[in-house]
N, C-alpha and C positions, 0 to 999 in steps of 0.2 A: 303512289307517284302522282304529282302534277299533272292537269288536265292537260297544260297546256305542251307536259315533256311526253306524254302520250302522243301526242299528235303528231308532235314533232318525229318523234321515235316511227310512226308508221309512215309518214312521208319518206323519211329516210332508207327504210328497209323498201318500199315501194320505187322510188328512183333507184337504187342499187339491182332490183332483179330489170329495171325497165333498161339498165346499160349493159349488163350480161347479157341479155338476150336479143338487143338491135342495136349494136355496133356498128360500123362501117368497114373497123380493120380486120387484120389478119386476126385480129387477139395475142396473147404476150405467149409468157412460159409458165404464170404459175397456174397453181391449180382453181384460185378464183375466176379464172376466164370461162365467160361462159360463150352462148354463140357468139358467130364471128359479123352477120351480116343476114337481112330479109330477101326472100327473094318468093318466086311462084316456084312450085314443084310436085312432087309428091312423095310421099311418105309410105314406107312400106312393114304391113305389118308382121310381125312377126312371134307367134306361141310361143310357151316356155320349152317347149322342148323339142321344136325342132333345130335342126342344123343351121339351114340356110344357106345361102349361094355361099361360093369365094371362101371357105372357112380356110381360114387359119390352121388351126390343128382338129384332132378330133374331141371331141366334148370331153370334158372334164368333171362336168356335174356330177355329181354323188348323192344328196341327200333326196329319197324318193316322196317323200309327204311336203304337200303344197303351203306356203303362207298362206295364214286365212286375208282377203281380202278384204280390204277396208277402202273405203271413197272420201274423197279428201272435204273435209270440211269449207266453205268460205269458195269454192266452185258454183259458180252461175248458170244456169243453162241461158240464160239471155246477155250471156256476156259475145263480143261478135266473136265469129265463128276462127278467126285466125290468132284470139287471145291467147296468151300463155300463161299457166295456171302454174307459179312454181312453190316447190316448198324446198325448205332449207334441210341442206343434209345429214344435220344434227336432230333432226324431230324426231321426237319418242313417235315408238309404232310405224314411223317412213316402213322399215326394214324387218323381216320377218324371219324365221327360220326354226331350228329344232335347238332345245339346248346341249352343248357338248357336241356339237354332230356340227362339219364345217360343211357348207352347200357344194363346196368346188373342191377338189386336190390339185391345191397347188404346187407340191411338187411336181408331179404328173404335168401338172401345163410346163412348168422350166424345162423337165427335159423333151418332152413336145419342142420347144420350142431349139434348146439347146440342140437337137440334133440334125435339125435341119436349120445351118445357118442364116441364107439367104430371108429367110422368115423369121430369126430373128431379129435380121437385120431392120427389114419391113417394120417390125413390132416397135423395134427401137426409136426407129423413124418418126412413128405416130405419137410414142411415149417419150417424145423429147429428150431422149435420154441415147447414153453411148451403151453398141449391144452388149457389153460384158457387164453392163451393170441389171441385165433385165431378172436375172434372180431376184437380185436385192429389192429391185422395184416389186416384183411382184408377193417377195414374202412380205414387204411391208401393207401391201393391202388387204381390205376382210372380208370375206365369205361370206353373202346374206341372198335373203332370195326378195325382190321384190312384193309390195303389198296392192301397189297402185301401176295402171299400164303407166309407163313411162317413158317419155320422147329422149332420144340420143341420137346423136352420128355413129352410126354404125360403121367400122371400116373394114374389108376385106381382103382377101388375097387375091392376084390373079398376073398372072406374065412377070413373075418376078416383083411387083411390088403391090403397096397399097391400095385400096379402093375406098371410097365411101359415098353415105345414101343415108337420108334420113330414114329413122325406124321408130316404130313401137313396139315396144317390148311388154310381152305382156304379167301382168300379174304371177307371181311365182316363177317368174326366170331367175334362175341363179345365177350371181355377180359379183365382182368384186370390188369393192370400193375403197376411197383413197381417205384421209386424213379428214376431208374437209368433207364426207359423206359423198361425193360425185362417182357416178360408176365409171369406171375403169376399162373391163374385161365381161364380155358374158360369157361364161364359161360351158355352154354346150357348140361354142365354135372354137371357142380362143382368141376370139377378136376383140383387140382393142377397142374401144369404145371414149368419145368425148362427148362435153354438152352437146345441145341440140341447137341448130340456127335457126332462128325467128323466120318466120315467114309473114307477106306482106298483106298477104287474102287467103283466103279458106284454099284449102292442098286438099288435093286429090287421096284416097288410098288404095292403094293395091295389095293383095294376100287375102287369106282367108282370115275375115274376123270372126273371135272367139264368142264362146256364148255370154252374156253380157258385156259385152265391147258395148261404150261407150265415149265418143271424142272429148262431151264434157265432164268425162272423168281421169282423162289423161293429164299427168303432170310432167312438169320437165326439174329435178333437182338442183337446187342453187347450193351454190361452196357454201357450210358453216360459215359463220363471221370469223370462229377461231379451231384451232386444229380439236377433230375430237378425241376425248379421253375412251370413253364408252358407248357404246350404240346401245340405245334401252329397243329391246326387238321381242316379238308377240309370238310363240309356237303356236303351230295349227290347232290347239286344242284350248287355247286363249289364256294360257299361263303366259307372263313374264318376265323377260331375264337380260341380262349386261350382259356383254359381250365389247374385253377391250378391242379397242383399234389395233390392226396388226394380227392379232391372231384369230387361229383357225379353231376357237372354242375349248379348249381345255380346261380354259379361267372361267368358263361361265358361270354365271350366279343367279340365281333366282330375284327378282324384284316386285315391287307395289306397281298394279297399273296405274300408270300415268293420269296424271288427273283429264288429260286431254286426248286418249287414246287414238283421236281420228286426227292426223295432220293439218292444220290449217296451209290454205295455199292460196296464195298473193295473185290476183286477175293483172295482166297489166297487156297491153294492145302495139304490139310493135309498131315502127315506123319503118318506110321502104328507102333504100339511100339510091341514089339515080342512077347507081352501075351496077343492080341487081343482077344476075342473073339466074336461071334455073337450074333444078339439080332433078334426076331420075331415080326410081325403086331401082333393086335387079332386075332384070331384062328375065332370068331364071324363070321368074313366075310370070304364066303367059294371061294370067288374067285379067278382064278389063277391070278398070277401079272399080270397087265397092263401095257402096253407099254406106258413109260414116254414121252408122243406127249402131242404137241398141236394137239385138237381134229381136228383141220382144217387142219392137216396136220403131215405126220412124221418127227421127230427129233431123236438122239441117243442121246443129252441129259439127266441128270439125276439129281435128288436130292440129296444132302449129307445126310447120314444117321451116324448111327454107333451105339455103345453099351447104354446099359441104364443105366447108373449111375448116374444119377443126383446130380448137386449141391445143396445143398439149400439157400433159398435169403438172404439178408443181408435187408428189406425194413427198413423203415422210423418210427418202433413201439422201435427200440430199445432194444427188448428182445432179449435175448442171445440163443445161442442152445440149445432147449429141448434135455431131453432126447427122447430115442427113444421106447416113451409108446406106441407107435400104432407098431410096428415091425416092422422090416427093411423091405426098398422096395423090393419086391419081384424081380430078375431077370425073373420068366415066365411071358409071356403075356399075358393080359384078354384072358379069353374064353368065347362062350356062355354059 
């Protein structure tokens, strides 16, 4: 390729994550949307296996061996502390898991969900979608377990409707993701899940961070440019294998590691728009912030956080934007 369609080609992918992630507006319907707006706040973290405030239903998770972790290539630690480090959700090795073995049961989350309406409603609400179509929505996404901690809007339950709070998610939480590799669902609560909103200055964290937590190793996943076919994903024991879009592993097939095994991820520094405002962890955890270190040592690193407006997906069912029969996302945070 051309020097000069190289350049071109990384400016372009470089402006496209720098307008997903410090927007001004609401964000659309499809599933390219990423944040909606920068603001101050805090971000709260969260293991792969615990519950967390406001869940949705009860966990769904299944597969009990961890993705081996992997740290994303082309991450700065001298980049400022409120940058956001994304990779696209097409990258070999992003997404991890066991071969033939799906990380989540998703039937199990539908009827979770199906039996207690009002929370589907909810669910529907967040997934831009009308409730009768939340099967569909959900058999068309896929079971993987995370490689990298990874920033979302986390959305929860409480008084009858939605909540949400920015989160990290860590390394080996099982998830379900959509067409264009964006998480969806984590499935040890059942909560919906959207991009993550840029924040303007270094965020605060609250929860217990895990052993190697690291801020300048968190990413936040940007939509594929085009729907994906396959997810090339790493078993804990460093074999790899395909896994189509849609399903829950029966197709799996063994594969070549990728020539590039570690994700590159794009650094890009949001801007603050003038009607900012802030967003809160769950209230649940009564801890003060922690200091965003690797446990093995201090860093003044931080994660990107910011307000909670969430997009909702565009996936692979087709249905158009429900209405908003479960009621709009709440701006307060889960509480206990």
């Amino acid at each position: 390729m051309p020097r000069v369609a190289i350049i071109a080609t990384a400016v372009v992918a470089a402006v496209v994550l720098a307008v997903v992630l410090s927007r001004p507006d609401n964000g659309g319907t499809g599933a390219s949307d990423g944040g909606t707006s920068t603001s101050t706040g805090e971000v709260f973290l969260q293991p792969a296996a615990d519950t967390g405030p406001d869940e949705f239903t009860e966990s769904t998770a299944v597969e009990k061996s961890s993705a081996s972790p992997v740290t994303p290539s082309g991450a700065t630690e001298s980049a400022p502390q409120n940058a956001v480090r994304g990779v696209e959700g097409d990258a070999p090795g992003l997404y991890g898991g066991t071969r033939n073995v799906a990380s989540c049961d998703v039937e199990k989350q539908i009827t979770y969900l199906d039996d207690v309406p009002d929370k589907q409603r909810a669910f529907a609400s967040v997934a831009g979608i009308q409730p009768s179509d939340v099967p569909a929505y959900l058999r068309s996404l896929t079971p993987v377990q995370l490689r990298m901690d990874t920033r979302v809007t986390n959305h929860g339950y409480k008084n009858g409707a939605p909540t949400s709070y920015q989160a990290v998610l860590q390394a080996g939480t099982a998830v379900l993701v959509d067409d264009r590799g964006v998480l969806r669902v984590r499935c040890a609560c059942g909560n919906p899940l959207s991009p993550p909103v840029a924040q303007q200055s270094a965020p605060k964290t609250t929860g217990d961070a895990w052993p190697g937590y690291k801020s300048s190793n968190v990413v936040a996943v940007t939509p594929a440019p085009e729907p994906v076919d396959v997810f090339v994903m790493c078993e804990p024991d460093g074999e790899w294998f395909e896994r189509r879009a849609g399903d829950t592993g029966g197709k799996d097939h063994k594969t070549k590691k990728p020539a590039k095994p570690s994700p590159s991820a794009r650094v890009t520094t949001p801007t603050a728009p003038a009607d900012s405002t802030s967003s809160q962890p769950p209230t649940s955890e009564p801890e003060p912030p922690t200091s965003d270190t690797d446990t093995s040592g201090p860093t003044t690193d931080e994660p990107p956080s910011s307000d909670t407006q969430p997009p909702p997906p565009d996936s692979n069912t087709g249905s158009e934007t429900g209405s908003d029969t479960g009621g709009g996302t709440t701006e307060q945070p889960p509480a206990s």
